[in-house]
Structures are given as structure tokens and as C-alpha cells.
LUMVEXKOL-22882 format. One record per atom (N, C-alpha, C, CB): residue in one letter; x negated, y negated, z negated. Coordinates in pm, whole numbers, plus 50000, padded with zeros to 5 digits. Atoms other than C-alpha are relative to their C-alpha. Glycine has a CB too. Example, Ala and Ser with C-alpha at 12.3 -4.5 7.8 and 13.67 -1.06 7.14 Angstrom:
<rs>
a499115011950000a487705045049220a499104988050000a500994999749875s500825011950006s486335010649286s500774989149927s499594995450142
</rs>
This chain:
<rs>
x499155012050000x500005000050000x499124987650000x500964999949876x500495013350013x498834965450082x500624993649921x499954993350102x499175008850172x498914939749788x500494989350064x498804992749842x499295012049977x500434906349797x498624992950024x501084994249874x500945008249948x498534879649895x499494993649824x500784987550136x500295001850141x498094867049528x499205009949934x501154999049931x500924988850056x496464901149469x498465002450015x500485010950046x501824997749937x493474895649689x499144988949939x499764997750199x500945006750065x490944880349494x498924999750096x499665005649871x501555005949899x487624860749694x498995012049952x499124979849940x501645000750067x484484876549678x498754991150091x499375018049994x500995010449960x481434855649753x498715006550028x499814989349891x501034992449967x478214861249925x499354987950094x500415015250070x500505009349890x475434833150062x499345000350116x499414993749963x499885002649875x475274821050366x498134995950062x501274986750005x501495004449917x472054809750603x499414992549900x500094990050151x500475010450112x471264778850370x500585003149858x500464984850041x499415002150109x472724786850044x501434999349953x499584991749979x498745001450037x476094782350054x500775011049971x500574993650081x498934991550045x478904801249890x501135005350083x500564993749908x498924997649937x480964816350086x501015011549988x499634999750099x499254989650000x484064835950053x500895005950138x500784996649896x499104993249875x485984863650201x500945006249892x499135013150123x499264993850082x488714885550089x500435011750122x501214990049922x499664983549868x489824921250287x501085006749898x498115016050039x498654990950025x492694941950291x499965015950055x501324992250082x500444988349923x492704980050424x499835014349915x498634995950065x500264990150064x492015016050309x498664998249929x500105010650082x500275000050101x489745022850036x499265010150086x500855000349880x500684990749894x486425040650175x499474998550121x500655007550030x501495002349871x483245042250398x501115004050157x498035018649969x499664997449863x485675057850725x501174989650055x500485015350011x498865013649975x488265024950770x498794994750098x500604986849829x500565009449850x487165004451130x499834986249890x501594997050179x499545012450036x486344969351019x499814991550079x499614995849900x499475012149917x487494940251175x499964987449949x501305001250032x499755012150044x486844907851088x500344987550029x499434998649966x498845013849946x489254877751138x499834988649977x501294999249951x500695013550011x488094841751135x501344989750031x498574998350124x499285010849968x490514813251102x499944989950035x500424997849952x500495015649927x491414779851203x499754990349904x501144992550097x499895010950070x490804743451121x501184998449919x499874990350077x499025004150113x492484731850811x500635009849915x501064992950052x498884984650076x493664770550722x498725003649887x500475019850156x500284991650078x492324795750534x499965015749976x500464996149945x499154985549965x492464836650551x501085003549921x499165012349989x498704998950142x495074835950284x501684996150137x499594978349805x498905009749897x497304810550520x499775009150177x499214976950009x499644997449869x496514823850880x499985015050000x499064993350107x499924987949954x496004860050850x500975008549873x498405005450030x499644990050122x497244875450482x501704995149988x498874996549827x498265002650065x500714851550395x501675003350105x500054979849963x498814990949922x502754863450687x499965010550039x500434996650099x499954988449991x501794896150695x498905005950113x501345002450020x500774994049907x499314898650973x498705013149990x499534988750046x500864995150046x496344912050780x500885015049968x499344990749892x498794990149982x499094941050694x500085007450071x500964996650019x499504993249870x499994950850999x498955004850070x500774991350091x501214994349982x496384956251103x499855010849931x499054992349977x500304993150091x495614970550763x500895017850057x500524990549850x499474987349926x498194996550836x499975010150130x500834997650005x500554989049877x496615010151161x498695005149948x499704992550166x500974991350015x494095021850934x498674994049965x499945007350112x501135010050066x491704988150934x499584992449844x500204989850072x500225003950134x489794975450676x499664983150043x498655010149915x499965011249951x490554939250734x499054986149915x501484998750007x501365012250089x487474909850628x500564992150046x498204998050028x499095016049963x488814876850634x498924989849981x501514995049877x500425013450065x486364849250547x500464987849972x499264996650044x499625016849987x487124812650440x498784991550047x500474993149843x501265008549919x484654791850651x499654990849905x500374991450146x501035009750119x482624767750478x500874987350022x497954996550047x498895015350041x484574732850381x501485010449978x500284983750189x498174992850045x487944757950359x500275013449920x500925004650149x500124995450087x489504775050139x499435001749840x499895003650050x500234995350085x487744794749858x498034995450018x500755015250002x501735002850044x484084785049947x499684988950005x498905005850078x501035010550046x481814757749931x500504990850115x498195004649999x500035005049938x482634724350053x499484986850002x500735002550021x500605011049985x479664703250092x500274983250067x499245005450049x499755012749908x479644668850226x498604995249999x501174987849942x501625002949932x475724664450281x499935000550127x498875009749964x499664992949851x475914664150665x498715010750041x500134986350137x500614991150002x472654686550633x500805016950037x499434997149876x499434989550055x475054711750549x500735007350146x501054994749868x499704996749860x476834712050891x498974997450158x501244992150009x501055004049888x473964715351169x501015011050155x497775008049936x499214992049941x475264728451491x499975019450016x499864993250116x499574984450019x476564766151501x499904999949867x499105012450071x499764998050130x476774765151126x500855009749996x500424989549933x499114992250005x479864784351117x500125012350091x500904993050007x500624984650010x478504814951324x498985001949971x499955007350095x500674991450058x475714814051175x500355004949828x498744994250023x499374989150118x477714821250850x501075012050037x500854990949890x499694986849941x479374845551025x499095012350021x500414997350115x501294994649980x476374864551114x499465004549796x498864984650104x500344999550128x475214860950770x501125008449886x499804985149970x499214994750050x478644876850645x499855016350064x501214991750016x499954988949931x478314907350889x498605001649938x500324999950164x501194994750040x474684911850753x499205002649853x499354993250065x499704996550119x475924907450395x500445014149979x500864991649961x499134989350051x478344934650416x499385012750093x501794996450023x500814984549968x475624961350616x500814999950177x500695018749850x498944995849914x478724963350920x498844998350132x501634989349995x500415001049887x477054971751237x500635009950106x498715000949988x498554997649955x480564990751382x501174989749993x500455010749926x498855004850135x483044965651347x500704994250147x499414985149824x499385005649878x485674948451589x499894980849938x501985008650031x500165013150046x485624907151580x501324987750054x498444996250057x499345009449901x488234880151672x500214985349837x502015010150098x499855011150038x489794846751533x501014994450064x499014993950004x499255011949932x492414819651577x499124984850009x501434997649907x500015010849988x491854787051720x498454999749998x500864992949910x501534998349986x488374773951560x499005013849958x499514988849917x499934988050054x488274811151434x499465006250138x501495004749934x500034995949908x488234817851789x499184993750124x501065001550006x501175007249976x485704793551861x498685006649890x500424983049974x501214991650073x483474808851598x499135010950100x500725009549871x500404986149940x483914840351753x499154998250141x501445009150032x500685002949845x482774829952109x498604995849950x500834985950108x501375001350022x479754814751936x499215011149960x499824991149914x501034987350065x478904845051747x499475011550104x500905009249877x500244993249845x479144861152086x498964998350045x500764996050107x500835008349945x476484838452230x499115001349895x500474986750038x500744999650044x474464842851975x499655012749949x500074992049949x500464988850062x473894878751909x501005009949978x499414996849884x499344986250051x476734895051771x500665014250108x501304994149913x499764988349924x477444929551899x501615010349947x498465008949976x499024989550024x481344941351812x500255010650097x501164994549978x499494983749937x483144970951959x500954991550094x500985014549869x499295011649948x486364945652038x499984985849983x500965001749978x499805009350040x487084910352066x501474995750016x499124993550043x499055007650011x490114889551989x500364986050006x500225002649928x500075017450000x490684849752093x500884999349994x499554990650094x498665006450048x493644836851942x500164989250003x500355001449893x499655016149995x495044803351993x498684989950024x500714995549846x501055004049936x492554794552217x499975002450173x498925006949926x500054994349820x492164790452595x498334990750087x502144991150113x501344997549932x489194787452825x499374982650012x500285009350178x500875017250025x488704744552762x499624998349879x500904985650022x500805003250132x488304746652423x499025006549915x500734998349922x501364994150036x485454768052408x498814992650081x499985016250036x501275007449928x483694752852701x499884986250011x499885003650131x500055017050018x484404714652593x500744999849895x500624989450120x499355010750168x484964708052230x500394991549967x499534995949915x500245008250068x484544674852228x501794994750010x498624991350048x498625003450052x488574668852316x500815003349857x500735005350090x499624994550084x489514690152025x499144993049835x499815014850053x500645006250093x486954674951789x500234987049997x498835002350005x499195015849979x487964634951903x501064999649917x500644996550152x498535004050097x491514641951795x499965008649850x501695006250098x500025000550171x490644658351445x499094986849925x499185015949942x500515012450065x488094632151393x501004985849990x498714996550083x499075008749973x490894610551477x501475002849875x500345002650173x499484997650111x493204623251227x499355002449871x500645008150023x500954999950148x490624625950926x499514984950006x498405012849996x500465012650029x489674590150964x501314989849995x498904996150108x498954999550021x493204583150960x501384998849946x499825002750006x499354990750088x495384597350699x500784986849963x499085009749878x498725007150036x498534582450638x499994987550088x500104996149837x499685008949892x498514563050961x500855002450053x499294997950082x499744994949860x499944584351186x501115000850023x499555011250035x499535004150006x502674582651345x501475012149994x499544990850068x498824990450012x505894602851210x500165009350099x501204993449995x499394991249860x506544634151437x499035004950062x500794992150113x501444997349900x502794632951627x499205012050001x498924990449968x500724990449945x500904658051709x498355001149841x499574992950203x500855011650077x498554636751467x500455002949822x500614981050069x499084995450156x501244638351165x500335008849972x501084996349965x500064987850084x501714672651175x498815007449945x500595008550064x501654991550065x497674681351150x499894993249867x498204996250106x500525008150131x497634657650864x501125008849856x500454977950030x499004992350086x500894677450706x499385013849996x501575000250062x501254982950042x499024710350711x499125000749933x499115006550096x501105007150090x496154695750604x500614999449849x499634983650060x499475006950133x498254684950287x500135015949927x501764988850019x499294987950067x499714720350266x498525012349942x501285008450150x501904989750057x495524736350250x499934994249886x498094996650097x500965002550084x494794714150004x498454993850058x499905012649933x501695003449944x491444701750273x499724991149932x499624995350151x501175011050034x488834680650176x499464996250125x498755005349904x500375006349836x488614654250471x498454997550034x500744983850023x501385002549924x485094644150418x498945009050043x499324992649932x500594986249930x483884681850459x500775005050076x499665010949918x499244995549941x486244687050690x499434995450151x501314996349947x500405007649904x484924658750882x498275010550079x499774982149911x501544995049962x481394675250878x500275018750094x498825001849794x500254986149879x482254709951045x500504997750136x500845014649958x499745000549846x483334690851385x498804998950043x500874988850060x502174998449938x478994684551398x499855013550016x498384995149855x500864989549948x478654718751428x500445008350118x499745008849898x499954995949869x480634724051741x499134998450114x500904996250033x500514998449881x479284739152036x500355006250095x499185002949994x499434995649904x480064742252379x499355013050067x500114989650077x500974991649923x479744770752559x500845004850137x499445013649902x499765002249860x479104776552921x500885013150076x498494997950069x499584994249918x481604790853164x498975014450034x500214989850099x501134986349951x478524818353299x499905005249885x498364997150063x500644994250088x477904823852946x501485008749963x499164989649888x498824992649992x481754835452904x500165006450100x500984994049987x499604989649862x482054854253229x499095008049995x500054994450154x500674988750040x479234875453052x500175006649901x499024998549994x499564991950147x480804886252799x501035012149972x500594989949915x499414983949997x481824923352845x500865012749927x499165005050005x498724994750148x483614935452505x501134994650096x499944989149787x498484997249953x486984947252595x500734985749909x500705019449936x499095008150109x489194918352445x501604996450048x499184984749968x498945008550032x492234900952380x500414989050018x500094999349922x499785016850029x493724866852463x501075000849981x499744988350098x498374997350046x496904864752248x500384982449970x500195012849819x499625013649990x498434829852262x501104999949947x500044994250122x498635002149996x501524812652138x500684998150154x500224987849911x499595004749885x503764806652448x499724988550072x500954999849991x499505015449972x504084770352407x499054989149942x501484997349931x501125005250092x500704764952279x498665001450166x499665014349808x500635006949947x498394746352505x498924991149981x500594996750029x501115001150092x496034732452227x498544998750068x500055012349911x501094995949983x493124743452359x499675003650137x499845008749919x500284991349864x493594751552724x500935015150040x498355004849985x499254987549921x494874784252946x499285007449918x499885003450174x500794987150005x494314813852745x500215009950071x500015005149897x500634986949863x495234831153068x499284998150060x500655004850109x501015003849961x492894811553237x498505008849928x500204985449975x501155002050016x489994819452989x500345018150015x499324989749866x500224989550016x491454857552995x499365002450109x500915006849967x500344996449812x490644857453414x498884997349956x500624990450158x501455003350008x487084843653295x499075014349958x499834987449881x500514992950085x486354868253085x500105016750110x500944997849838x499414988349995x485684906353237x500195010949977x500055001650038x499024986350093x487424930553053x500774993949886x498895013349912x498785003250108x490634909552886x500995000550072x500064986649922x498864999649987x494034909652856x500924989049950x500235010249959x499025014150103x496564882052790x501165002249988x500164984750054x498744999150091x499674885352552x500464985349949x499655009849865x499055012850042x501954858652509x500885005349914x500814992450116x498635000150129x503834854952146x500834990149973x499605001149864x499005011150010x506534832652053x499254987149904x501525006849922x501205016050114x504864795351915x499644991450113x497895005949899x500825010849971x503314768751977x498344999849884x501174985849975x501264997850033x499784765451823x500224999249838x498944989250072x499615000850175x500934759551443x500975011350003x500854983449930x498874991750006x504354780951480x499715013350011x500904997050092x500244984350011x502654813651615x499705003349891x499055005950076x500714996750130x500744818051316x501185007349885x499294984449936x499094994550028x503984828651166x501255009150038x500114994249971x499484992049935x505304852451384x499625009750005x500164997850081x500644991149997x504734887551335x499665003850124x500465007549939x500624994049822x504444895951746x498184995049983x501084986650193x502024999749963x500724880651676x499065007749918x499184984349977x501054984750059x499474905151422x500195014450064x500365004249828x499744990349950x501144934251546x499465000150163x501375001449972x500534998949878x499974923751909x498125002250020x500584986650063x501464999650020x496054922251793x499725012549927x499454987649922x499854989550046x496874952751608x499855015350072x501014997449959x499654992449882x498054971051903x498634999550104x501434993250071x500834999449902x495284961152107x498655009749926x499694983950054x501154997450060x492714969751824x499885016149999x499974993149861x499344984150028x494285005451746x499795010350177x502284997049948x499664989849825x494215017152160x499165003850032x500454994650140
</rs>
């Protein structure tokens, strides 16, 4: 039986430079469980994007042993504001550093959003899963950040401007609902990095591009699935905030992971 989300307690383990970082996992009990580890987005948390609607679950129950991390500024770990702290790729190289904490050199890898920007970096830089998964993500906002980073820097410098309804006022209402800390929040848009079209059309792990419908965020994630060769693209009901609460997107990353 998977616990409640209140049940999963952090554990911690440092990162490249020092930092604290947590994760929390869900899954069978025991060295023969697949593991998979799931990377979230800006402003979330693995609690909020993968564990509180059940996604982590629905994995768990095909048998995975599901790793979640909270990226550095979110959540449960460390959130500096030295801009030292964010140099670029920061956030796969604590990824990296989490996979080499926990021994895993079998494991499947994906992410939403900047989760799914991680993942593409960790790609590019070494890591070797079995599968991949890009969630709420499409083929511009891996290979040009800087739109996606403009308009958060644009809402963290911001706050309580914006304008009722916006696109703007709902990142800032999410924001409210994490609990973020804007001025380390601010510092993990320095460690985006783009990466190149050739460098994605080499990237051979079987994967996943599971999208909301109505989620455009980030670009075509059928587009970036045609880039990519060996993916598939699944459309779930959402928009780039809304999927996240729809079970069709665990059970669809589930399904792919399990085949």
C-alpha cells in the first residue's frame, strides 16, 4: 500500500557544492523495484506535482520504486540566495549527484516542465537511463530558455502587480500555494541552459512526450517528440498548471514506463 502524502518523510543527501538536498520515494520495499526518478517544475515540489494527486501511486503500483527530489530553492531542501549557489546546469548537476548518492545505475528518468528541462540537461551531460519522460514541455523550451526565464523573472520581480486573471497572476498564485522563496527562486533561472536541436535529435532512449492538451507553455511537445528518435506523444486533458492534476498523466507515464 502506498502512504499518504503526509507519510513520506524527506531524506537528504549533498549535492555538487554542499547543498542539502531532498528527495522522498514511494514504491515496493527491496533491492528488485525499477527506479525511476521524477523531477518537477518551477515553483512545485515532488509532494505537489508528483505524490498529492496520486501520480507517484500509480507508477508505484506497476511495481516502481518512485525518487522524487525537491530541486534546490524548492521544497524541502536548501534555498540559498548567494548567486554562487546557482552556476549554470546546477540543477543537473544535482541530479547527477542524487543518482550517484543513491548507487542507481538501472533506473528510468523523466520530469515536468523545468523537471523536464533538468532531464534534457542530465541527458547532455552524461546520464545514462533505460527510459525517458518530458512532461509539460515541448521542443522551444529546451532549445531557448530565455522566453520561459524573461516571464518568471518577470513575475518574481513583480509580486502583487500583476494583473488579475494573467498568465502572470496565476504563476504568482501557485507560487503563494508552495510557499517559494522569490529571491532563490530568482537564482535558479542563472542556471538555465539551452540545448541544441542536434544535441536532441541524438538522444536515443526510448521516451515519452506527455503534454496537457491545451498547454503550449513551452512549445510543441509533438514537435520536440518528431525531434527526438525513438518518442511518442500522448496528449492529457490540461493546460500546463491543470494537467498536473489529472490522473491520465501518471497513469500515461506509467503505461509507457511498465511496456
Amino acid at each position: 500500500m502506498i502512504p499518504n502524502s503526509s507519510a513520506i518523510e524527506p531524506q537528504f543527501f549533498p549535492s555538487f557544492d554542499g547543498a542539502r538536498l531532498a528527495w522522498r520515494e514511494v514504491g515496493p520495499d527491496g533491492g528488485n523495484a525499477r527506479a525511476v526518478v521524477l523531477i518537477h517544475g518551477y515553483f512545485s515540489d515532488a509532494e505537489t506535482n508528483w505524490i498529492k494527486y496520486g501520480h507517484a501511486a500509480a507508477i508505484a503500483a506497476r511495481g516502481f520504486r518512485v525518487i522524487m527530489p525537491d530541486l534546490r530553492a524548492h521544497g524541502s531542501s536548501d534555498k540559498p540566495h548567494d548567486a554562487s549557489a546557482y552556476p549554470p546546469d546546477a540543477l543537473a548537476r544535482d541530479g547527477h549527484a542524487l543518482i550517484e548518492h543513491l548507487g542507481l545505475t538501472d533506473y528510468d528518468l523523466g520530469g515536468y516542465s523545468l523537471g523536464a528541462r533538468t532531464t534534457c540537461r542530465m541527458l547532455a551531460t552524461g546520464a545514462h537511463p533505460r527510459r525517458v519522460v518530458f512532461s509539460g514541455m515541448g521542443l522551444d523550451g529546451l532549445t531557448d530558455t530565455n522566453r520561459r526565464a524573461g516571464h518568471f523573472r518577470h513575475v518574481l520581480t513583480n509580486l502583487g502587480k500583476h494583473k488579475h486573471g494573467s498568465p502572470e497572476w496565476f504563476a504568482e498564485a501557485f507560487l503563494k500555494t508552495t510557499g517559494g522563496d522569490p529571491v532563490a527562486l530568482l537564482g535558479v533561472l542563472d542556471t538555465f541552459v539551452d540545448t541544441p536541436l542536434s544535441v536532441i535529435e541524438g538522444f536515443e532512449w526510448p521516451a515519452l512526450c506527455v503534454n496537457g492538451v491545451d498547454d503550449d507553455d513551452n512549445g510543441s511537445a509533438a514537435a520536440l517528440a518528431d525531434a527526438l528518435p525513438d518518442a511518442s506523444y500522448v496528449d492529457v486533458p490540461g493546460n500546463h498548471m491543470s494537467a498536473v492534476i489529472k490522473s491520465e498523466l501518471g497513469e500515461a507515464i506509467a503505461d509507457f514506463l511498465a511496456a
